[in-house]
C-alpha positions in Angstrom: 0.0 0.0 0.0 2.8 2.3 0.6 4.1 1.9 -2.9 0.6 2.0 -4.7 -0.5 5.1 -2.3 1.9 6.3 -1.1 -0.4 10.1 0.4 -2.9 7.7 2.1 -3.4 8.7 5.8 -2.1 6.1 7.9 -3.8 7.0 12.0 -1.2 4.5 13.2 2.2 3.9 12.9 4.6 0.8 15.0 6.6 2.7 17.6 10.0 1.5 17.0 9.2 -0.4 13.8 13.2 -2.8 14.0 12.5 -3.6 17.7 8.6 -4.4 18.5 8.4 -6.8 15.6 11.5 -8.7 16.1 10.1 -8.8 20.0 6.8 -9.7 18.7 8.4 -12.2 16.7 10.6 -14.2 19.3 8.0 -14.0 22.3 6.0 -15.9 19.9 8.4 -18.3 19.3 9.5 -18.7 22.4 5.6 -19.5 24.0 5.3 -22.0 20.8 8.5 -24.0 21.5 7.6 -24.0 25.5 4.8 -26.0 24.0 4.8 -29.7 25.2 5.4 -32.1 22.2 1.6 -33.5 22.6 0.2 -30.5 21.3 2.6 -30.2 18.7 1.5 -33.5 17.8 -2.0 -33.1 18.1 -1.4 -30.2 15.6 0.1 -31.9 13.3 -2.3 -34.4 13.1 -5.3 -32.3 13.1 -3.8 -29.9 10.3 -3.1 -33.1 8.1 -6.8 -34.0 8.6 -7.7 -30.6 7.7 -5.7 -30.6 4.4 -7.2 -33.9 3.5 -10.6 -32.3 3.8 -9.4 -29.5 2.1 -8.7 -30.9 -1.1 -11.1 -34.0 -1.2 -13.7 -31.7 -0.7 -11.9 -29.0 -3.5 -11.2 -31.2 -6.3 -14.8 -32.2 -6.0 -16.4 -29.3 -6.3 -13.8 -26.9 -7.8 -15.6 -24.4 -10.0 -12.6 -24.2 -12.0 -12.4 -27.7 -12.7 -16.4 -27.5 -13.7 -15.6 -24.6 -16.2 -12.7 -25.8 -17.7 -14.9 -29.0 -18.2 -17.3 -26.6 -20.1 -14.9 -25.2 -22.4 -13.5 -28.6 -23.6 -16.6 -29.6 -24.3 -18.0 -26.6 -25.9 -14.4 -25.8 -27.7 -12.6 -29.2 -28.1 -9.7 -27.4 -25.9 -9.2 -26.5 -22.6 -7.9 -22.5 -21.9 -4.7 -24.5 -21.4 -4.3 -25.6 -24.8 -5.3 -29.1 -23.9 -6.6 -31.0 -26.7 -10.1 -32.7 -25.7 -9.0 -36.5 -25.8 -6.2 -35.6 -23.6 -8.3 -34.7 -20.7 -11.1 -36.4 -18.7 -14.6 -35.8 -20.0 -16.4 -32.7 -19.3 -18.6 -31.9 -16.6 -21.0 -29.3 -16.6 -21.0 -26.3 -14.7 -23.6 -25.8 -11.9 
């Protein structure tokens, strides 16, 4: 934002912008590695459960996917350049 708008009022500023974020920064760290390893295992676990979801649930019901189905089958090509017997066939968007 500075670069793009560079007059824009700005109503706050960091006091001592090197030194409160590199603070910031290392009390974080220092409260996450205090952490027992439990949690850091329940994290992990939980966040590979999420991802999991994440994309089982994505490449299901990607709109992307369902447009780019679309155009092969209304162009013979995807927008990639794909010819249409290189590519699964198209499903139509919702």
């Amino acid at each position: 934002m500075r670069r793009k708008y560079p007059d824009a009022e700005r109503p706050f500023r960091c006091p001592w912008v090197p030194v409160v974020p590199v603070l910031g920064i290392l009390s974080c760290l220092m409260l996450m590695f205090s952490l027992p390893a439990d949690n850091w295992l329940r994290l992990f676990v939980w966040l590979l459960i999420g991802l999991v979801i994440y994309f089982f649930y994505g490449r299901n019901h990607s709109v992307m996917a369902n447009y780019t189905g679309y155009e092969i089958s209304k162009h013979g090509i995807s927008p990639g350049g794909q010819l249409a017997r290189d590519v699964d066939p198209p499903v139509k968007p919702r």
